[in-house]
NUKOLRO-120976 format. One record per residue (C-alpha): residue number from 1; residue in three letters; chain; x, y, z. Coordinates in pm, 1 decimal. Layout:
# residues N
<pt><resi>NUM</resi><resn>Ala</resn><chain>A</chain><px>X</px><py>Y</py><pz>Z</pz></pt>
...
# end
This chain:
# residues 122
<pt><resi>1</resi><resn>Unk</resn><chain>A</chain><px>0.0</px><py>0.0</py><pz>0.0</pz></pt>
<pt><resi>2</resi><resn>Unk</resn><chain>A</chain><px>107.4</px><py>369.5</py><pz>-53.6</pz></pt>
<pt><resi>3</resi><resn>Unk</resn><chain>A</chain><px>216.8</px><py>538.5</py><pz>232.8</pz></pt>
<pt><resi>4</resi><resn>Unk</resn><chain>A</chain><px>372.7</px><py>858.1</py><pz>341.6</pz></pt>
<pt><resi>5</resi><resn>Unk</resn><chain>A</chain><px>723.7</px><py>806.6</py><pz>498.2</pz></pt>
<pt><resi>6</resi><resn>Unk</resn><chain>A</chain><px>933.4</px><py>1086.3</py><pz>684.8</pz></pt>
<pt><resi>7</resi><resn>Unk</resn><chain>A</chain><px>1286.4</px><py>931.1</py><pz>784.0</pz></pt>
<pt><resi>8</resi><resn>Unk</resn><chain>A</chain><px>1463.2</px><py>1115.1</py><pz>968.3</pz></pt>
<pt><resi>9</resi><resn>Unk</resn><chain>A</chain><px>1864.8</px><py>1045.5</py><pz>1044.9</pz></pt>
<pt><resi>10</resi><resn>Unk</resn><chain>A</chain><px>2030.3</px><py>1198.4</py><pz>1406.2</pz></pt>
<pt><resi>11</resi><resn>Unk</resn><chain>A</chain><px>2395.6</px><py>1179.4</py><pz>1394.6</pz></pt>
<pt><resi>12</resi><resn>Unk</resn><chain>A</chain><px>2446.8</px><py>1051.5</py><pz>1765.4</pz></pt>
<pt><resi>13</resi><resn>Unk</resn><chain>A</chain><px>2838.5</px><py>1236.6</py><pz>1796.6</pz></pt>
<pt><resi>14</resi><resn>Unk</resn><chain>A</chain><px>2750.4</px><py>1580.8</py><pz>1659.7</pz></pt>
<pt><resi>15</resi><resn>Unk</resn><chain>A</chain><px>2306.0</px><py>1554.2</py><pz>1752.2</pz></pt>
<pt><resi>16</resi><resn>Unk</resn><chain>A</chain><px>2242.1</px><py>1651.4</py><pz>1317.5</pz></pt>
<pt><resi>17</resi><resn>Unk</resn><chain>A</chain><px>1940.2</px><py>1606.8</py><pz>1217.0</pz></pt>
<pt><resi>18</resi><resn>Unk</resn><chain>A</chain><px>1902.3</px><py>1530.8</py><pz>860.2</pz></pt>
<pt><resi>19</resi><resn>Unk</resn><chain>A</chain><px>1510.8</px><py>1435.7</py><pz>669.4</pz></pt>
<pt><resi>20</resi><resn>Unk</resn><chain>A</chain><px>1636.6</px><py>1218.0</py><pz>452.5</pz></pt>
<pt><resi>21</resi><resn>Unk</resn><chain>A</chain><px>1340.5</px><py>1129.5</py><pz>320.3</pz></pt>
<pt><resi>22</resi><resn>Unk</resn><chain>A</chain><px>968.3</px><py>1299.8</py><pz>271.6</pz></pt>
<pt><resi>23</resi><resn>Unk</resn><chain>A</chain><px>733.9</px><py>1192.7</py><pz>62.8</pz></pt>
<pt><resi>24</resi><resn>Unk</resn><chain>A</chain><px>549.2</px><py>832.4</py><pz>-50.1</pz></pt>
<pt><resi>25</resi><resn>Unk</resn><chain>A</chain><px>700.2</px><py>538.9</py><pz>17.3</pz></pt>
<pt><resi>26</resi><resn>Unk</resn><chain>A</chain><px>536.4</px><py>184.2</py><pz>-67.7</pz></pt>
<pt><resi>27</resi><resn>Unk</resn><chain>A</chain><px>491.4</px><py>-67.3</py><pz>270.7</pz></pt>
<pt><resi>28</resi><resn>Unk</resn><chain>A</chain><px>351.4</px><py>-409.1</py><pz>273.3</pz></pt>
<pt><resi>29</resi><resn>Unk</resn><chain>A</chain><px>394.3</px><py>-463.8</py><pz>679.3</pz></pt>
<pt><resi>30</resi><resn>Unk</resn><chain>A</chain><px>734.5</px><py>-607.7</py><pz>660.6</pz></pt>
<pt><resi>31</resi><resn>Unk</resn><chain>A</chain><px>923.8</px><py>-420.3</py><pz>395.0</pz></pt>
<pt><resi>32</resi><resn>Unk</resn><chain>A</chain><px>894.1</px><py>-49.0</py><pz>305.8</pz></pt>
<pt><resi>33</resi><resn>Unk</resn><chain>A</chain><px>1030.9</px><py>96.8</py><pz>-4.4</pz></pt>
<pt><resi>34</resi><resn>Unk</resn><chain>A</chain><px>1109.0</px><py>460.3</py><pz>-76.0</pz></pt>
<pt><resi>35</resi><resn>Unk</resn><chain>A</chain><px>1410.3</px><py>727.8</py><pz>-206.1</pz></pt>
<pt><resi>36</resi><resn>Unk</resn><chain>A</chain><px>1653.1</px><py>969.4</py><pz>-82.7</pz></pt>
<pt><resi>37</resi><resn>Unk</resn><chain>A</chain><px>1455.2</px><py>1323.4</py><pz>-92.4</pz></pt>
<pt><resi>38</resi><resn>Unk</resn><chain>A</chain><px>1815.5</px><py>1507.8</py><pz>-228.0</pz></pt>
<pt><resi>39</resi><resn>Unk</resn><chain>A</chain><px>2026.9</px><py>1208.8</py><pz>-387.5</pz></pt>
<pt><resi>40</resi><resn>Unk</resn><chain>A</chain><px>1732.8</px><py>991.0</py><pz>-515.0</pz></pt>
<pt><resi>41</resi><resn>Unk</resn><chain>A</chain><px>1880.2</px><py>689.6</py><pz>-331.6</pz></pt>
<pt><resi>42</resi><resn>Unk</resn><chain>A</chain><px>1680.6</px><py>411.7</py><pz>-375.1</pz></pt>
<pt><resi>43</resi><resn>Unk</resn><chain>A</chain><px>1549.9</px><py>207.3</py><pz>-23.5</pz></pt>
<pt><resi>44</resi><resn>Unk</resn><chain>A</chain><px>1429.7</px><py>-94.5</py><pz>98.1</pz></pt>
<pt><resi>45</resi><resn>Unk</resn><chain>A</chain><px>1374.6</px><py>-164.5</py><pz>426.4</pz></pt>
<pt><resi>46</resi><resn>Unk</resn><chain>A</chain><px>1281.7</px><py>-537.2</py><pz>510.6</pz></pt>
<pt><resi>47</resi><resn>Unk</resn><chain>A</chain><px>1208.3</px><py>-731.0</py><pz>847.6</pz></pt>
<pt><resi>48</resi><resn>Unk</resn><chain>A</chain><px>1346.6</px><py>-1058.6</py><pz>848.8</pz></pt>
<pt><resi>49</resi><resn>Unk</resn><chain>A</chain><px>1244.8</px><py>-1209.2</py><pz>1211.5</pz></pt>
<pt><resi>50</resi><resn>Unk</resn><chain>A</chain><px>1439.6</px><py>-1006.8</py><pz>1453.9</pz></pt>
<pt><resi>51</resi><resn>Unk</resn><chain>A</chain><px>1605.7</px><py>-854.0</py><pz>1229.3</pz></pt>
<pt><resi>52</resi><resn>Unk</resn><chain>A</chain><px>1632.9</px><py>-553.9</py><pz>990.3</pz></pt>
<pt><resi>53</resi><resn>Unk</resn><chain>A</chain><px>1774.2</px><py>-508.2</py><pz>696.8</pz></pt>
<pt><resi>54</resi><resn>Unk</resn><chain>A</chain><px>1875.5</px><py>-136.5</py><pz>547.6</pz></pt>
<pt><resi>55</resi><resn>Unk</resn><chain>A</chain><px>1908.2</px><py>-179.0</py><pz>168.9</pz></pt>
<pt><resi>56</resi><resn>Unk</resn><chain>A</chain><px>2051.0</px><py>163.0</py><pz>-11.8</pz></pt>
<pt><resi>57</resi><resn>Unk</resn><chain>A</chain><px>2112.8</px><py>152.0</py><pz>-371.8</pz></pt>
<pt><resi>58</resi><resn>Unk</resn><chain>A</chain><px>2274.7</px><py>410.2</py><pz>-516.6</pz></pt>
<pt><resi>59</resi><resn>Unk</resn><chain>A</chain><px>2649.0</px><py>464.8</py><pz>-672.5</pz></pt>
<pt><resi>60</resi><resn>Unk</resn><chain>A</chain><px>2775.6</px><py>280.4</py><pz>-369.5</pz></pt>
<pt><resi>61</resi><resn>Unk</resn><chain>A</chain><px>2511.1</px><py>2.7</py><pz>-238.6</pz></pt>
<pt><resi>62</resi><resn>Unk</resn><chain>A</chain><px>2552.6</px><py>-57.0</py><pz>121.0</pz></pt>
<pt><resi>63</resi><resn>Unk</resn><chain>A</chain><px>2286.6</px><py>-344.9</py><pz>281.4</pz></pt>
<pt><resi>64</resi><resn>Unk</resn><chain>A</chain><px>2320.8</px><py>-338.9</py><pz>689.5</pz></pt>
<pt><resi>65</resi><resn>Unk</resn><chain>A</chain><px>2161.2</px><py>-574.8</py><pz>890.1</pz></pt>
<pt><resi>66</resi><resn>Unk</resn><chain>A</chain><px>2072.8</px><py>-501.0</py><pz>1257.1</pz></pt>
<pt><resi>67</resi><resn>Unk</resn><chain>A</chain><px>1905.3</px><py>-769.5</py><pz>1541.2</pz></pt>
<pt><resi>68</resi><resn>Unk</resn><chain>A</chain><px>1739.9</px><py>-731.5</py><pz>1842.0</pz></pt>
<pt><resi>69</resi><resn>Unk</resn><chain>A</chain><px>1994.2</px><py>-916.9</py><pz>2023.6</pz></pt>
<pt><resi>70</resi><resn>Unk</resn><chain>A</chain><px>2262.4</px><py>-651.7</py><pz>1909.7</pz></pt>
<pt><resi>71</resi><resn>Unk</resn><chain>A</chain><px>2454.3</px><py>-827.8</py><pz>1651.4</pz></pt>
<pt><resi>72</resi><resn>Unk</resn><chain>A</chain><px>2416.4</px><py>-673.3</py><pz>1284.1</pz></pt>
<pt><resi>73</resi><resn>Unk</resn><chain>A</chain><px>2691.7</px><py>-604.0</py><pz>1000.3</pz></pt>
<pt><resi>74</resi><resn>Unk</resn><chain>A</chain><px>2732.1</px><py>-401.4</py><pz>686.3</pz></pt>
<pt><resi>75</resi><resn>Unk</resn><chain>A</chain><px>2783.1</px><py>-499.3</py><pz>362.2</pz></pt>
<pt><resi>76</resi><resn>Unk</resn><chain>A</chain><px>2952.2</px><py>-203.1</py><pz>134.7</pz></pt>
<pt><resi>77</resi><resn>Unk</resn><chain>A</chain><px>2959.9</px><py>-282.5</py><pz>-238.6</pz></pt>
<pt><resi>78</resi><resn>Unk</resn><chain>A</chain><px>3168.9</px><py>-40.2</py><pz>-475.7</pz></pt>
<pt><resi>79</resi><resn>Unk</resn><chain>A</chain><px>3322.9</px><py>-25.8</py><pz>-827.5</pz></pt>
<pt><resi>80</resi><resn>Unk</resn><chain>A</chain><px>3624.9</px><py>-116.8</py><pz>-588.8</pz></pt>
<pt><resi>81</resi><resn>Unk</resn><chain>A</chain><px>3484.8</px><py>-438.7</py><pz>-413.2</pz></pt>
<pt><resi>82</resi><resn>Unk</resn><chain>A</chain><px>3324.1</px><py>-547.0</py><pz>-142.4</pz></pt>
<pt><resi>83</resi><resn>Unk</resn><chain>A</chain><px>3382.2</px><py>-427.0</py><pz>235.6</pz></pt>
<pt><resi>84</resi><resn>Unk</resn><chain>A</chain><px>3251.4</px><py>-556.4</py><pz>541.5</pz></pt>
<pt><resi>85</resi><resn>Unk</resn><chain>A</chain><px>3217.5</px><py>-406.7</py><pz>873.0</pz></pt>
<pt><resi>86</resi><resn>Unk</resn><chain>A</chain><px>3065.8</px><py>-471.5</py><pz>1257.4</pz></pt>
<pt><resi>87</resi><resn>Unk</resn><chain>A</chain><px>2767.2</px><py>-309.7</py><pz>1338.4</pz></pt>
<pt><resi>88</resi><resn>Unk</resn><chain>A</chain><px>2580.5</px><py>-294.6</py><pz>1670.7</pz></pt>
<pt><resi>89</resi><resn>Unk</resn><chain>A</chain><px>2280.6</px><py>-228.2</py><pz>1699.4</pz></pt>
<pt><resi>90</resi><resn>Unk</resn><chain>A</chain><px>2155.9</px><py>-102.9</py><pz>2016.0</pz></pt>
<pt><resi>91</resi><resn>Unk</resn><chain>A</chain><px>1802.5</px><py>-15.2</py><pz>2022.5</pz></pt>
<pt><resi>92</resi><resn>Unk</resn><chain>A</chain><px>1569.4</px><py>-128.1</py><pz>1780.0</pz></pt>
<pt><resi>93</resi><resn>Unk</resn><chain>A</chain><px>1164.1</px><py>-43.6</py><pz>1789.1</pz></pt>
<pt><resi>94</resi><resn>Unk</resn><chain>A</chain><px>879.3</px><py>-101.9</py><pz>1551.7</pz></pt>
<pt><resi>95</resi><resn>Unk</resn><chain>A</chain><px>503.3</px><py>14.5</py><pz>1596.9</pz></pt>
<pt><resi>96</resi><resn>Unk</resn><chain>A</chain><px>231.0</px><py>100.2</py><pz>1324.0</pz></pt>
<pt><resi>97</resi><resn>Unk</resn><chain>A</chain><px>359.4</px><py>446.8</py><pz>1268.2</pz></pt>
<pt><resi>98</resi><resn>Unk</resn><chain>A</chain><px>660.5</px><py>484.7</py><pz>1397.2</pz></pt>
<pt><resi>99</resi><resn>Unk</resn><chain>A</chain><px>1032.6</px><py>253.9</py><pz>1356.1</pz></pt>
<pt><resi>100</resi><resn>Unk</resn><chain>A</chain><px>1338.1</px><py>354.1</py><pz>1531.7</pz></pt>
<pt><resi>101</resi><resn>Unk</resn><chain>A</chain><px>1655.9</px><py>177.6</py><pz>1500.1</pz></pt>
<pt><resi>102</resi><resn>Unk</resn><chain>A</chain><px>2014.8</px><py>323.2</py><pz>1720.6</pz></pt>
<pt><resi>103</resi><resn>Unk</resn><chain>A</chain><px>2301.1</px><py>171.6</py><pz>1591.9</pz></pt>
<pt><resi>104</resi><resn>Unk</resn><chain>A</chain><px>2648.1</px><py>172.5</py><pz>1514.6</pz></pt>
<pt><resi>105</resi><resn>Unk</resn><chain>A</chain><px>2869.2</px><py>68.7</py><pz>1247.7</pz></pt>
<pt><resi>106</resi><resn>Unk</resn><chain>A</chain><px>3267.6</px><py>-21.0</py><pz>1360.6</pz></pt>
<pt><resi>107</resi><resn>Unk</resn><chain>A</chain><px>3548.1</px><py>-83.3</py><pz>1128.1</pz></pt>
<pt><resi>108</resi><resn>Unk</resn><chain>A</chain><px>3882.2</px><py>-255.4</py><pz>1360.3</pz></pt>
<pt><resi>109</resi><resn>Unk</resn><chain>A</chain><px>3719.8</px><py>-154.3</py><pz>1675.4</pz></pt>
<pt><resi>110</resi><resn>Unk</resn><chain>A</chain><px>3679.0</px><py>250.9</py><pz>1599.9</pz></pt>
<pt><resi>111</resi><resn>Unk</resn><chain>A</chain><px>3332.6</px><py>372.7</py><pz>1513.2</pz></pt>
<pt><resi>112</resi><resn>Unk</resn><chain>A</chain><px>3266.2</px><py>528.5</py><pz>1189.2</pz></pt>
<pt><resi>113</resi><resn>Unk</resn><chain>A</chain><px>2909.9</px><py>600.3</py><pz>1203.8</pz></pt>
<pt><resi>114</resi><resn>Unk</resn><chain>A</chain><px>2644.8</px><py>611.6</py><pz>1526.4</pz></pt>
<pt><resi>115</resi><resn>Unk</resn><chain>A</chain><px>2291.3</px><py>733.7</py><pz>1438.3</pz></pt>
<pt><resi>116</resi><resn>Unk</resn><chain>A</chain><px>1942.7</px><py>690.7</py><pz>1512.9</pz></pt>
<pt><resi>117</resi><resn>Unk</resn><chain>A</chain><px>1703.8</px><py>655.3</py><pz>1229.7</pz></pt>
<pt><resi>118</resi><resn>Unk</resn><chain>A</chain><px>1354.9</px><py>708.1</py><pz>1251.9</pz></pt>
<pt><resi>119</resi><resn>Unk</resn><chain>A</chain><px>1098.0</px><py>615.9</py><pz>1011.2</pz></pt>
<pt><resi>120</resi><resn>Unk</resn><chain>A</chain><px>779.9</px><py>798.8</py><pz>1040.7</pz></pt>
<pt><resi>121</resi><resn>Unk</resn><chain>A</chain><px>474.7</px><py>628.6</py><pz>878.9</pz></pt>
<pt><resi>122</resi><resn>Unk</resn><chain>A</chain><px>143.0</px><py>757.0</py><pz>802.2</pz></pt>
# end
């Protein structure tokens, strides 16, 4: 079904907040679809058990996956190859309107990236 879909992205080291998206987004209850307001980034969001998965397409594709139980990993695929990192996720929350994921993604032990995402859907 077509639904509206506000993400917004908090950087969790400096507090930015980005919308990174605004506009309609498709959802069937367990995976949400949608693009990038400014780059046109192409999204897929899909619940697989107890876990999510963060699909962006775009000139690099990047697909992180993030569990309840704190495990998760990302999956960065370039004209250069394929890179893996550790990702943690550490709080994770769905309800009919609103999804918020905190997580953050580690590369040899030093974070590179801790955000909060939030998915608002109406």
């Amino acid at each position: 079904m077509k639904v509206r879909l506000k993400l917004i992205s908090v950087d969790l080291d400096t507090q930015e907040r980005k919308v990174l998206a605004d506009g309609a987004a498709l959802f069937d209850g367990e995976r949400l679809l949608y693009q990038e307001k400014d780059t046109g980034a192409k999204h897929q969001i899909i619940w697989k058990g107890d876990c999510m998965e963060i699909h962006r397409n775009a000139e690099i594709t990047s697909i992180t996956t993030l569990c309840k139980d704190g495990g998760g990993k990302t999956r960065i695929i370039s004209e250069y190859g394929v890179m893996e990192l550790d990702a943690v996720c550490e709080y994770i929350h769905t309800a009919d309107t609103l999804w918020t994921v905190v997580y953050r993604i580690e590369n040899q032990g030093d974070v590179t990236l801790h955000q909060r995402l939030e998915w608002h859907i109406s």
